[in-house]
C-alpha positions as semicolon CSV with decimal commas, in nm:
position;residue;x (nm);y (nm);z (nm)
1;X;9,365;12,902;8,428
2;X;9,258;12,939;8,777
3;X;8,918;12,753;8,897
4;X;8,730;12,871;9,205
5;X;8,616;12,665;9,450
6;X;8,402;12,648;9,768
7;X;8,383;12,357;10,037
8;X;8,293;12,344;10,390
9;X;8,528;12,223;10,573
10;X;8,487;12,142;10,967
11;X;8,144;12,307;10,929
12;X;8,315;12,617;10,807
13;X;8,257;12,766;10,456
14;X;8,579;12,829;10,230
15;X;8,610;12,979;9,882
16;X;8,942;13,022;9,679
17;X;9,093;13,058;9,390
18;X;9,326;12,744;9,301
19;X;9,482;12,548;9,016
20;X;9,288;12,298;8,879
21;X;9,538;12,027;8,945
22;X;9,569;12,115;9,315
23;X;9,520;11,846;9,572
24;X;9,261;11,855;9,791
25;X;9,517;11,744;10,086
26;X;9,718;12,066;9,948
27;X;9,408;12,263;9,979
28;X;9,373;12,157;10,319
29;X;9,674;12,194;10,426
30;X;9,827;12,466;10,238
31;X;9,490;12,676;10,137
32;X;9,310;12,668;10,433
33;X;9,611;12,593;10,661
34;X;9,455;12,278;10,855
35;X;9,789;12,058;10,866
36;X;9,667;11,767;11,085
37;X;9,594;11,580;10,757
38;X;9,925;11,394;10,726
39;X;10,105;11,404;10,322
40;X;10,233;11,028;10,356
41;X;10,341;10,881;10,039
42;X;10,122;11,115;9,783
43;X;10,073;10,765;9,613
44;X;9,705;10,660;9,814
45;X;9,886;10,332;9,980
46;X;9,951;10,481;10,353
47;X;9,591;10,682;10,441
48;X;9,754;10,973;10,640
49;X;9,579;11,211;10,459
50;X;9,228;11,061;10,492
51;X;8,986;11,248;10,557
52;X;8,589;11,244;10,541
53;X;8,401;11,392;10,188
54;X;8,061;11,353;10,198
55;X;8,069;11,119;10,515
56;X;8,274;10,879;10,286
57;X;8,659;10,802;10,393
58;X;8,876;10,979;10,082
59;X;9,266;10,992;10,085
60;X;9,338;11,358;10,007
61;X;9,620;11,241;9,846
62;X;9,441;11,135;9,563
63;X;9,137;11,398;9,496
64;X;9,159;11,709;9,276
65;X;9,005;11,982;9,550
66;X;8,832;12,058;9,219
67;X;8,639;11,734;9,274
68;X;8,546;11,831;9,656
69;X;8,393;12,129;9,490
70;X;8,072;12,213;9,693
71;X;8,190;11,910;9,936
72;X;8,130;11,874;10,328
73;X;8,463;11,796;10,441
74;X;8,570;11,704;10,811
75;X;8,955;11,667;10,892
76;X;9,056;11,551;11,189
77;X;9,047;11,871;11,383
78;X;8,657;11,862;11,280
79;X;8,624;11,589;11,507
80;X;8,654;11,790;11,816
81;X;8,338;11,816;11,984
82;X;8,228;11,466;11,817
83;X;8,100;11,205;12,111
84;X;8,213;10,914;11,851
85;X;8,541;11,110;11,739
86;X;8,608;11,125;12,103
87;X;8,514;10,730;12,225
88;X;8,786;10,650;11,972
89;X;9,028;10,903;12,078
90;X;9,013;10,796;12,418
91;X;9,000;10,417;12,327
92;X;9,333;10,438;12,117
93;X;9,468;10,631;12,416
94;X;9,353;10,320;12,688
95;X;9,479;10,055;12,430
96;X;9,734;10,202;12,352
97;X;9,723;10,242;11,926
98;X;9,944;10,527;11,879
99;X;10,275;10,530;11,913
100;X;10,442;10,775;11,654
101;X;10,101;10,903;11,569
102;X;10,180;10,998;11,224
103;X;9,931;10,748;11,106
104;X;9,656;10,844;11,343
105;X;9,453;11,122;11,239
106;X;9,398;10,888;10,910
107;X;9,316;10,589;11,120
108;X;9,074;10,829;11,346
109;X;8,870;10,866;10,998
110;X;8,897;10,566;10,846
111;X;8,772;10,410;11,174
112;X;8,473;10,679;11,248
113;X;8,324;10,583;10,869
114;X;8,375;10,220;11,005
115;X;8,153;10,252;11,339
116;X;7,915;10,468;11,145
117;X;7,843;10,171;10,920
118;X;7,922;9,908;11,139
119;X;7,919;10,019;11,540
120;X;8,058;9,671;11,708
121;X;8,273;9,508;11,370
122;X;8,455;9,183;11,455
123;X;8,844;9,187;11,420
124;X;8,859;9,118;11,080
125;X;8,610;9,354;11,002
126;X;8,831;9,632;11,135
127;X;9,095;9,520;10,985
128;X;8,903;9,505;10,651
129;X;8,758;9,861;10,746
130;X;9,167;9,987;10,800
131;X;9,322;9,783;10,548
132;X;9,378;10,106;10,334
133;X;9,587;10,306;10,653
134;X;9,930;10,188;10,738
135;X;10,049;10,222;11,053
136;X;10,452;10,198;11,005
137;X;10,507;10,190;11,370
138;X;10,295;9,820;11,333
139;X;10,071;9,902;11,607
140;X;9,791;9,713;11,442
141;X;9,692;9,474;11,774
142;X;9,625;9,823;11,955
143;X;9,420;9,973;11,713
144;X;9,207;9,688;11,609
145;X;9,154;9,658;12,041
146;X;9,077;10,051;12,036
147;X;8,857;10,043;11,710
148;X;8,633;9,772;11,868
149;X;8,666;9,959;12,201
150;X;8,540;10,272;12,117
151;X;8,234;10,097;11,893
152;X;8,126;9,890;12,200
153;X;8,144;10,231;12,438
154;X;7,955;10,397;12,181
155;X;7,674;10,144;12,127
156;X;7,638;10,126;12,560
157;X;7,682;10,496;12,581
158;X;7,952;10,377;12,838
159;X;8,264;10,625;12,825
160;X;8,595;10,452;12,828
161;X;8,781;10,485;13,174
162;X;9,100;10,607;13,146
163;X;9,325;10,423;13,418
164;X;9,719;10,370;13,503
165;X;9,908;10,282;13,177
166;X;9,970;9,898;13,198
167;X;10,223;9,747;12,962
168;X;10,029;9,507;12,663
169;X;10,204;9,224;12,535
């Protein structure tokens, strides 16, 4: 038996009809049609499909969307128009953190609920903050640099200068 449900997602209001063992990544993806919300592993472990639920960081992977019923959701295309969003877009573009990008609208979200709790973490606190996103590519050094980046551009209100790509070793 169907079971309807309504969620606003990206500040936009969505009702539908589903099964109640759909996933809320395959609401999201094949409901509403918002596909930048990566399906990884469908076991939780690699983060792709994180996304934010009530300003909380929730794999998609691993939520009924009957759970996110009456949820505010934001994907990663939500995060257009975001000042943070866009300090650590622009960050993981200077240092250099995405290289396949499969893993990075995931590590986007996992790292704006970090600098909302936390807006200048040490190393190991981003790494803590990521430890649930894999990034197979192992571009860990560059995203830990770009996570602290964005938090320290965001806390001086300082936008991050985008200059001639230098090669990090």
């Amino acid at each position: 038996m169907n079971k309807t449900v309504s969620m606003r997602i990206n500040n936009i209001e969505y009702k539908a009809e589903i099964q109640p063992r759909t996933l809320l990544v395959q609401f999201i993806r094949e409901t509403i049609g918002l596909t930048g919300t990566h399906v990884g592993c469908d076991t939780g472990h690699c983060g792709a499909c994180t996304v934010l639920v009530d300003g909380k960081a929730i794999k998609s992977c691993q939520m009924l969307a009957v759970q996110a019923d009456g949820s505010e959701i934001t994907t990663v295309e939500g995060l257009a128009g975001n000042p943070k969003a866009r300090a650590l877009q622009d960050a993981f573009k200077s240092e250099f953190a995405i290289q396949c990008g499969y893993c990075t609208a995931g590590m986007l979200i996992a790292s704006l609920e970090l600098l909302s709790q936390n807006p200048t973490p040490s190393d190991d606190e981003v790494k803590e903050g990521i430890a649930g996103n894999i990034c197979r590519c192992e571009g860990y050094p560059g995203i830990v640099r770009a996570i602290r980046k964005a938090g320290e551009s965001i806390q001086s209100g300082v936008p991050i200068k985008q200059g001639k790509a230098q090669a990090r070793s």
